[in-house]
PAGUBA-825046 format. One record per residue (C-alpha): residue in three letters; x, y, z. Coordinates in steps of 0.1 Angstrom, whole numbers, plus 5000, padded with zeros to 4 digits. Layout:
BEGIN
alaXYZ
...
***
This chain:
BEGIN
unk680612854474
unk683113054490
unk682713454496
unk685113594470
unk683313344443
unk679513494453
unk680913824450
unk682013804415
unk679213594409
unk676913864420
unk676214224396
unk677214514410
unk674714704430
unk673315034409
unk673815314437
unk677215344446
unk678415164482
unk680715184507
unk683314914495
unk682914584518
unk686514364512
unk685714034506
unk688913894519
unk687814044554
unk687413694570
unk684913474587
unk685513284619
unk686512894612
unk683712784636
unk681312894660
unk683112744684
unk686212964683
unk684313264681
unk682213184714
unk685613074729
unk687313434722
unk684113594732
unk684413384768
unk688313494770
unk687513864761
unk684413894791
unk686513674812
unk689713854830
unk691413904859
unk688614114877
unk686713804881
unk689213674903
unk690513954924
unk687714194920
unk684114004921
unk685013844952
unk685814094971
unk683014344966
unk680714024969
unk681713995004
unk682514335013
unk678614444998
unk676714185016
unk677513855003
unk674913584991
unk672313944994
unk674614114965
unk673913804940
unk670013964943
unk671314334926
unk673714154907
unk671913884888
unk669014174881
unk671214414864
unk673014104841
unk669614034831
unk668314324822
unk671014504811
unk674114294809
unk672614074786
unk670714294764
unk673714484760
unk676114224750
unk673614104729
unk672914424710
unk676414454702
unk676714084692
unk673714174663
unk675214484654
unk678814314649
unk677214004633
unk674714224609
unk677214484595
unk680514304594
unk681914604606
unk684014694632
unk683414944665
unk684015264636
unk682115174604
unk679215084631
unk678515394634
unk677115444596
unk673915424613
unk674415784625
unk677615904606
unk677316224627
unk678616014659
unk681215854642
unk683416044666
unk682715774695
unk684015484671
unk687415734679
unk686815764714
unk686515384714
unk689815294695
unk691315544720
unk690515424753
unk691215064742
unk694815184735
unk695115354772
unk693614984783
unk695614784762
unk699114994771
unk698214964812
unk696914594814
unk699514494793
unk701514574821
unk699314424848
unk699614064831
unk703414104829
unk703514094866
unk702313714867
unk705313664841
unk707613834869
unk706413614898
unk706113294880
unk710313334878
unk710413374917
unk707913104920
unk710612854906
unk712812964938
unk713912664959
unk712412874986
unk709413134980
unk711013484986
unk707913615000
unk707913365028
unk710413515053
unk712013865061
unk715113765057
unk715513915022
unk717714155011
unk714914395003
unk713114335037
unk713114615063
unk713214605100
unk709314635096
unk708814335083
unk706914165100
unk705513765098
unk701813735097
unk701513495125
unk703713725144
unk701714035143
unk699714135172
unk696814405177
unk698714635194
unk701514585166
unk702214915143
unk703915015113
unk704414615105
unk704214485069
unk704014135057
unk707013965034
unk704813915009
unk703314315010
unk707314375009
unk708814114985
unk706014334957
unk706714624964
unk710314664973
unk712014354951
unk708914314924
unk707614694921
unk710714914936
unk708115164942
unk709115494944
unk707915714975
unk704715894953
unk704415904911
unk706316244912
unk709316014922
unk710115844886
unk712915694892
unk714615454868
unk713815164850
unk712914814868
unk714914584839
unk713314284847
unk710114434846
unk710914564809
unk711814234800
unk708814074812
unk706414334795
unk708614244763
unk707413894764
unk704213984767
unk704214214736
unk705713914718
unk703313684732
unk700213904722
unk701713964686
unk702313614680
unk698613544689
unk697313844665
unk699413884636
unk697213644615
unk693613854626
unk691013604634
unk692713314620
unk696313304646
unk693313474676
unk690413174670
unk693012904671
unk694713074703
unk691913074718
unk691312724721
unk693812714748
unk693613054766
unk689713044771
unk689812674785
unk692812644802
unk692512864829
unk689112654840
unk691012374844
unk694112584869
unk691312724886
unk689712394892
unk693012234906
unk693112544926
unk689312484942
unk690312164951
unk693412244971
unk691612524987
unk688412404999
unk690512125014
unk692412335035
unk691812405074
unk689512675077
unk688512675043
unk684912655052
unk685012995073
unk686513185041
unk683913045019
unk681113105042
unk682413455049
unk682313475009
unk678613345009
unk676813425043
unk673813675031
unk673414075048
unk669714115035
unk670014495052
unk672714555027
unk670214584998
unk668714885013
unk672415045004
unk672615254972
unk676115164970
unk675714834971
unk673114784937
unk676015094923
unk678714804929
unk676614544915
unk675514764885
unk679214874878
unk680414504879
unk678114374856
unk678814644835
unk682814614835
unk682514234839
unk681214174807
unk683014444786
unk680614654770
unk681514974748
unk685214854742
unk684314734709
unk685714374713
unk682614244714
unk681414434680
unk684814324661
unk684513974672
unk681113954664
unk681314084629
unk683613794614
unk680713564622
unk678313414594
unk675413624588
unk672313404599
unk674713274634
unk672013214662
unk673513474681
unk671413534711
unk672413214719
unk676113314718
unk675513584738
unk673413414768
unk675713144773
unk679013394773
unk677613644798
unk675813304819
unk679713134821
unk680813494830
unk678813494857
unk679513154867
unk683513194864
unk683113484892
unk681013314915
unk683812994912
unk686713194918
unk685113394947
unk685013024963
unk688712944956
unk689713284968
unk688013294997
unk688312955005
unk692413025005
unk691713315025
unk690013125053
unk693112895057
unk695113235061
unk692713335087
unk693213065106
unk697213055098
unk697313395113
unk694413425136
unk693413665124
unk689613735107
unk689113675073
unk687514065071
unk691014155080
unk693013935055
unk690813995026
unk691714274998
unk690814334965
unk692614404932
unk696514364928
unk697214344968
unk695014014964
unk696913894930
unk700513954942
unk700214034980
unk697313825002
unk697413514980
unk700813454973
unk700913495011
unk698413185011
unk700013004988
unk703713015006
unk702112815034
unk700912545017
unk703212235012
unk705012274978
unk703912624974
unk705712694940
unk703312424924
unk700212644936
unk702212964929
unk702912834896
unk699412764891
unk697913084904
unk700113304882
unk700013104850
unk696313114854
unk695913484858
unk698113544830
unk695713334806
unk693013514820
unk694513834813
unk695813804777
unk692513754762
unk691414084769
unk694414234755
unk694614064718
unk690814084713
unk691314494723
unk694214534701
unk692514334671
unk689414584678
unk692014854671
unk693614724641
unk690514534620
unk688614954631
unk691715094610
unk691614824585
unk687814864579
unk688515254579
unk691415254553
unk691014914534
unk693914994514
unk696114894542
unk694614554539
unk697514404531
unk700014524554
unk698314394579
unk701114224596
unk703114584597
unk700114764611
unk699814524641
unk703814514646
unk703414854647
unk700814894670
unk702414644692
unk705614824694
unk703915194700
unk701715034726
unk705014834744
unk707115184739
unk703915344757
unk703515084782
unk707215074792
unk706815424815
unk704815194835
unk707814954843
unk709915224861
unk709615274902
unk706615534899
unk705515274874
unk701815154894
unk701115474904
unk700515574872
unk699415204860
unk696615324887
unk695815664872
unk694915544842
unk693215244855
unk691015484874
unk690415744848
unk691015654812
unk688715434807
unk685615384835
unk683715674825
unk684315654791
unk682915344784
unk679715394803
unk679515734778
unk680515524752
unk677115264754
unk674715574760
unk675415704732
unk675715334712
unk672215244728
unk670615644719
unk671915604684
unk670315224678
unk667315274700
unk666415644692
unk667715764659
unk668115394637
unk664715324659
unk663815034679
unk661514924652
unk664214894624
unk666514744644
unk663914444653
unk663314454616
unk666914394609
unk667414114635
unk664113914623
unk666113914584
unk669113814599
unk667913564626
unk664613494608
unk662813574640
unk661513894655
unk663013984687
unk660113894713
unk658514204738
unk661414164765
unk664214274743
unk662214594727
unk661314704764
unk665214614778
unk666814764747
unk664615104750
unk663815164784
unk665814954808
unk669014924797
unk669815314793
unk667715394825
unk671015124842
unk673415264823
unk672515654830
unk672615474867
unk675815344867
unk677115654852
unk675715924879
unk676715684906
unk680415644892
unk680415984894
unk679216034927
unk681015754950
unk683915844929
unk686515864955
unk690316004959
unk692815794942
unk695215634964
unk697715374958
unk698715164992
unk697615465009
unk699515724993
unk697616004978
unk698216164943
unk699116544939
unk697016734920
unk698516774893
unk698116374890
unk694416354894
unk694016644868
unk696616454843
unk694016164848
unk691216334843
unk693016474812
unk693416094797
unk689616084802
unk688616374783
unk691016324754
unk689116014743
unk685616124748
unk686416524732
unk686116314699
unk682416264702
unk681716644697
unk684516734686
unk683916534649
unk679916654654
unk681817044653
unk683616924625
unk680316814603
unk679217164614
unk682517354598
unk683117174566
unk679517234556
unk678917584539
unk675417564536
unk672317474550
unk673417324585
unk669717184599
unk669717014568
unk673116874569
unk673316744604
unk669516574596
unk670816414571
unk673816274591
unk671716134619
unk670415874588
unk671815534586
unk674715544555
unk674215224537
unk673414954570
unk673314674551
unk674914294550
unk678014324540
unk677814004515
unk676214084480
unk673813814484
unk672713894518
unk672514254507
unk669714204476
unk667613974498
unk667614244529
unk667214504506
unk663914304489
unk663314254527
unk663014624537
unk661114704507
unk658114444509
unk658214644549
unk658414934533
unk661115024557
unk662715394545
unk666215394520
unk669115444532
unk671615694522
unk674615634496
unk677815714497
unk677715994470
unk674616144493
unk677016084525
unk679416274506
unk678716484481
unk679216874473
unk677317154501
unk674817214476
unk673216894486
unk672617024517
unk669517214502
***
């Protein structure tokens, strides 16, 4: 029997409930929800990020650190936020009925995924730009004979220790013919047009894969989760058979055991996990809550974060292994050749690549790939914006297909400052401030409200109903103790090895770095700014009125069915009631 038929089916309950729309959707399988799940943790940072600070924090020793904090807090987190999704059939704002005074994070949420949404849309628009050169009869980043090139340019196998001021065609072709960087981000500039054009098809791309919600994103997703596994693979295979592949890949591997007495190191490890799997964004929540109600979803969960980890220990090997062929191109080390972040995407690989035999195939290949792995994050953030907005004001229900146009087109029109000379400079400012800190406030305060105020017990009470199995004595102690002692971790060392922003070794004015710093408090203000807002509005007794916000509002199934059994459930555990929406609500006088 389908939802909408149960529902009418069903007599209305006798307090009076927050409205649940029965037209709000289901997955079509389990499979397309575990594939959107696996695009969504999967992104570009396992490719040019992992890798990198694998080898730079010890190697095979910074698998130890790593592996401990994804399994007892990655996955504990992911999964908590799988249950919470999957139980209420909310998304990452109507969660927070289980302490309606925090609601204020569910707009700190929606917030920073815009800021993330507008700047990576940007970074997988790049891939779009250098699949075009790609198609070149000849690579343009191969030689210095460019228009763009200066008389610094400088071949890699012609560069010498005692060489300065050189730069490498491909370091040039970026950022002088891709980029047109400007001198510093006070240096606007003007529009880079191709640029535009290619941030333009991605906006059309990412509409056309979310104007039908869950229906257009689960089908979509049968190509953009698995695809990219098979690019990389081809990609593995060319690089571990090229000369000096085996030094990359060992350099990649080779374990520092002294590095795990390094603070930094388990803070790199810690942070990895954490932004690896994607946490505190609310993807996971919205995705999550279009799945049927009893869905084994620790199961979900273990084998998402598991091919996460996988996925990032693959690509380290096809990285590096590409890197040790440049070593040996050059002769120079592969500590010298390796980078991290876009300067590996669109600098040191392409530089790879364009000595290869056929290297537009590979190029082709690379970019195509990182633009697969890339897109998933963005629709599943922007469908966490609109279904939040959707399960906010259910009226606008059905204009959903002009909510998400118009989302797409404020977040390109946002996005676009970005595509102008000074455009990664502040692509980097927000990448390093928006966002980071944010999130890691974003799941104390998720974890606090499940763990401390809903209470550990009612939450394991909730997942036995819905899974029809207690959680055993490994979650309770993860969930309360060990997962918010990790993320209090990774929040005081963010902080403290927070260093000075710098993009290709330019630094920011100050004005910059406070602008920055601005974009991260005007998400999280909205935390106490709404708990100040409880405080105004009420007229009377404010102890009283803040108590009774820190109690769950209606946490129940979202399906009328589901709903009288849990409610049956609770009783026979004699589990406290819950307060209505007319209690949530009602005149000051109730504050008494």
């Amino acid at each position: 029997m389908k939802r909408t038929e149960v529902e009418k089916t069903q007599p209305a309950p006798k307090a009076k409930r927050i409205k649940r729309d029965a037209q709000r959707g289901y997955w079509a399988s389990k499979t397309e929800f575990v594939l959107t799940l696996i695009g969504y943790a999967i992104g570009i940072g396992n490719v040019w990020r992992f890798p990198y600070l694998c080898y730079r924090s010890g190697g095979g020793a910074f698998l130890v650190p790593y592996m401990l904090m994804v399994i007892l807090c990655g996955i504990p987190l992911f999964y908590m936020e799988v249950l919470i999704g999957q139980f209420s059939s909310t998304g990452c704002t109507s969660m927070f009925r289980l302490a309606p005074l925090l609601k204020g994070t569910g707009i700190c949420m929606m917030i920073v995924n815009m800021y993330c949404v507008c700047y990576y849309s940007v970074i997988i628009s790049y891939p779009i730009r250098m699949l075009y050169y790609s198609c070149w009869k000849t690579v343009p980043w191969i030689n210095c004979e460019q228009s763009w090139n200066s008389k610094n340019c400088t071949k890699i196998e012609g560069m010498n220790s005692t060489a300065e001021n050189f730069v490498t065609p491909a370091d040039e072709f970026f950022h002088l013919e891709v980029l047109r960087i400007s001198s510093s981000i006070a240096e606007l500039g003007t529009i880079v047009w191709e640029q535009l054009i290619c941030l333009l098809i991605t906006w059309i791309i990412v509409f056309a894969c979310v104007v039908r919600g869950i229906k257009s994103v689960g089908k979509v997703a049968y190509f953009t989760a698995p695809f990219p596994y098979i690019l990389l693979t081809i990609l593995f295979v060319r690089g571990v058979t090229l000369p000096g592949a085996a030094t990359g890949i060992k350099f990649f591997f080779y374990p520092e055991w002294h590095r795990l007495l390094d603070l930094r190191v388990w803070s790199d490890a810690a942070i990895q996990m954490f932004f690896g799997l994607g946490p505190g964004w609310g993807g996971i929540i919205n995705m999550a809550s279009f799945n049927r109600f009893h869905n084994n979803a620790k199961f979900d969960s273990i084998l998402v974060v598991m091919i996460n980890v996988f996925t990032s220990i693959y690509a380290g090997v096809v990285v590096f292994s590409v890197l040790g062929f440049l070593s040996k191109m050059s002769g120079k080390s592969v500590k010298t050749v390796a980078t991290s972040g876009a300067g590996l995407a669109f600098v040191t690989y392409p530089e790879a690549i364009a000595k290869m035999p056929i290297p537009q195939l590979w190029a082709c290949l690379f970019f195509l790939m990182l633009f697969l792995l890339g897109i998933d994050s963005v629709f599943v953030q922007l469908e966490a914006i609109t279904t939040s907005i959707l399960d906010e004001i259910q009226a606008l229900r059905k204009y959903k297909v002009m909510l998400t146009t118009a989302l797409c087109i404020f977040s390109f029109g946002c996005s676009s400052i970005m595509c102008t000379n000074a455009g990664m400079y502040i692509l980097q400012l927000f990448d390093w401030y928006s966002s980071a800190l944010s999130i890691i406030v974003i799941c104390l305060v998720e974890i606090f409200m499940i763990m401390y105020i809903y209470g550990i017990n009612n939450f394991l009470t909730d997942v036995e109903f819905m899974l029809g199995k207690r959680p055993n004595l490994f979650w309770k102690i993860t969930w309360k103790y060990i997962t918010p002692i990790v993320l209090i971790f990774i929040l005081l060392t963010s902080i403290i090895f927070l260093r000075e922003i710098t993009y290709n070794g330019i630094k920011y004015p100050r004005w910059a770095v406070a602008l920055g710093w601005l974009s991260f408090v005007s998400s999280i203000i909205w935390i106490p700014l709404y708990v100040f807002y409880i405080m105004i509005i009420k007229r009377n007794t404010l102890c009283s009125s803040l108590k009774r916000r820190m109690r769950p509002l209606d946490w129940t199934p979202a399906d009328p069915v589901d709903r009288e059994e849990y409610e049956a459930f609770r009783r026979q555990r004699r589990a406290p009631k819950f307060m209505t929406e007319s209690e949530a609500e009602g005149p000051a006088t109730a504050d008494k």
